[in-house]
C-alpha positions, 0 to 999 in steps of 0.5 A, a space after each residue: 480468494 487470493 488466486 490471481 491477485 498481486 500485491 504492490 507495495 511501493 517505497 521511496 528512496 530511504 535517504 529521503 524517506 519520511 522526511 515529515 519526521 526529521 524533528 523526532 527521528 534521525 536519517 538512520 531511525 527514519 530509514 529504519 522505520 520505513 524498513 521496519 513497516 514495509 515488513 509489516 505489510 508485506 507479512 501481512 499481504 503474504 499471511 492473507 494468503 496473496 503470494 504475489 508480493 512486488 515491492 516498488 522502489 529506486 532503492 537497492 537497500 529496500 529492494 534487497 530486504 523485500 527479497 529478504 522478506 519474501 517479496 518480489 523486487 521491482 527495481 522503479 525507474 520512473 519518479 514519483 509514487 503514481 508512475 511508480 504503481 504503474 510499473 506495479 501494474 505493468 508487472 502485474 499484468 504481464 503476469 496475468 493477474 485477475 486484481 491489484 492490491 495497492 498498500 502503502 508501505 507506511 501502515 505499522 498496524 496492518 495484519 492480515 485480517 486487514 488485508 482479507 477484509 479488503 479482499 472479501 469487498 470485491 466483487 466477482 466483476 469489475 469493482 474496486 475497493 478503496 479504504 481511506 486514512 482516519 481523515 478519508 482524506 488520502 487512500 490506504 489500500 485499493 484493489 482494483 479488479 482487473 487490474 487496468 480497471 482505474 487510473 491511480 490518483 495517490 496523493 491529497 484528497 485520493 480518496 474522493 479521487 478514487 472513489 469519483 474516478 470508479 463511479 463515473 466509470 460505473 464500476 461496484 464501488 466497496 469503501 473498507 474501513 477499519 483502525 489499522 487501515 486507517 492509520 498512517 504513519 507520516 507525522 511526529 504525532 502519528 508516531 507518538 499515538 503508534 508508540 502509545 498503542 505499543 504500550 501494555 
């Protein structure tokens, strides 16, 4: 299932990352937690069987433990998060992928039933896969097959985006939603529900 699929996974510079949780978490605890969860996906993708990992980023601490952690370092040199997955993409392709898994590096509850159950929605054809966050507001995983088949449109309301962008191009469309998909961490409250989830 996994043969032909790359995985990316990008990740902002750490001196601006998460910035929404300032009032609760200091520069160092937010760029730990950011480090903290890239690893987790990445785990993730790679325990789903995909050996494909890229990690997108400007930042060389980041680059440097995606390698650590057996992904493949993707040095960004464009701004912001959709050109960023277009660099993603440009790899991909130059490698010869048959499908692009895009995930978020802020989801701490992925594991890799996650990732398989996004994997098992696409069909054999062009499709695209999308997975929303709790609100199906935003997009938390996409697989896109090939991998050129959809622009991206990351940021408010991508889901809607998404999901209105492949239809008008008449591709098979699977919506895949599940908790650890669903939860994003980006606000205080979001890390106060990830702490309770941790409780015994």
């Amino acid at each position: 299932m996994s043969e032909g699929i790359s995985a990316v996974v990008p990740v902002k510079d750490l001196q601006g990352t998460k910035s929404r949780l300032a009032p609760v978490l200091n520069p160092g605890a937010r760029a730990g937690l950011t480090l903290y969860m890239m690893g987790r996906v990445v785990a993730a993708v790679r325990d789903a069987g995909v050996e494909d990992v890229c990690v997108v980023s400007p930042d060389r601490i980041v680059l440097e433990e995606a390698q650590r952690r057996g992904a493949a370092p993707l040095v960004q040199e464009s701004r912001g998060l959709n050109p960023a997955l277009e660099e993603g993409r440009r790899r991909a392709l130059d490698r010869g992928a048959s499908t692009l898994l895009v995930l978020p590096a802020d989801l701490p509850l992925l594991e890799a039933g996650d990732v398989l159950a996004v994997l098992e929605e696409a069909d054999e054809g062009p499709s695209v896969v999308i997975s929303p966050d709790g609100a199906r507001s935003g997009t938390n995983a996409l697989l896109v097959r090939p991998p050129d088949v959809l622009p991206f449109a990351f940021g408010p309301d991508s889901f809607e985006a998404h999901l209105g962008a492949a239809r008008r191009r008449d591709l098979n469309v699977h919506v895949c939603e599940r908790p650890h998909l669903a939860f994003y961490l980006d606000t205080a409250g979001d890390l106060a529900r990830l702490r309770g989830a941790a409780r015994p």
